[in-house]
N, C-alpha and C positions, 0 to 999 in steps of 0.2 A: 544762875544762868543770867546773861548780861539783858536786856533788854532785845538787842542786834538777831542773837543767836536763840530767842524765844520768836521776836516774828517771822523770821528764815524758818524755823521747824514748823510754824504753825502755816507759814504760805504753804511749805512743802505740801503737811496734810491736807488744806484745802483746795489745794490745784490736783492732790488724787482722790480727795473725794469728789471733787466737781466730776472728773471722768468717770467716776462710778456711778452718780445720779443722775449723770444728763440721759441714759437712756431708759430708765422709768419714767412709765407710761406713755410713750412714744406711742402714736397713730400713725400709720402710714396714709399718701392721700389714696393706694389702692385700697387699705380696710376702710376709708370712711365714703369710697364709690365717687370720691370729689377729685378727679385727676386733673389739674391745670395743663391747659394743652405747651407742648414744652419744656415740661418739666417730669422728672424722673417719677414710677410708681410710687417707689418707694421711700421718696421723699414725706418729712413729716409735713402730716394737715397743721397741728399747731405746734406752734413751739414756743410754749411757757416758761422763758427763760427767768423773767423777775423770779417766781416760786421756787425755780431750780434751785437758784444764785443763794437766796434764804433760806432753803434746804440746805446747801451746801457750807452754808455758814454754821447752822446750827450743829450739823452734826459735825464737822473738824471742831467746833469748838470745844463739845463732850471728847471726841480725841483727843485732842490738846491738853485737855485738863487732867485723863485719863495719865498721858504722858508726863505733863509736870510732876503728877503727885507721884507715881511711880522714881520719875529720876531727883527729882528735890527731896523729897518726905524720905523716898525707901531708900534712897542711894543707889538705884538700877542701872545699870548701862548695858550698852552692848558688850561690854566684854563680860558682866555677871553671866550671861547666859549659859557657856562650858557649868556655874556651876549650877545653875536652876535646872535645864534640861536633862535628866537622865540619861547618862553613857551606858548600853549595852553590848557587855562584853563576853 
């Protein structure tokens, strides 16, 4: 795997894990009774992006690793799958 086509797969997984983490433990400012006049309930009270960002890092990078060793080590792709997944016929 070239260099090029290891950071493209590993942007890919951190820009979908980023959207997977950004909504844990969101506060809304209705649940914390602090509504800024002008702005929406249900807008969030804080938003802890540095942690998100460092989350988000840590865990595509256990994907990623997850991935290399699967397609470097075992020689996996998307076309093995026909034969990993079980056809019921």
């Amino acid at each position: 795997m070239s260099p090029f086509s290891a950071f493209a797969v590993y942007f890919i997984i951190w820009w979908l894990t980023l959207f997977a983490i950004l909504p844990i433990g969101v506060r809304t400012q209705q649940e914390n009774d602090d509504v800024v006049p002008g702005s929406s309930e249900s807008a969030p009270a804080g938003f802890r992006l540095v942690p998100k960002l460092l989350l988000t890092t840590a865990v595509s990078a256990f994907v990623f690793m997850l991935y290399y060793v699967v397609t470097v080590f075992f020689g996996l792709s998307v076309d093995s799958l026909p034969l990993i997944v079980p056809t019921f016929e």
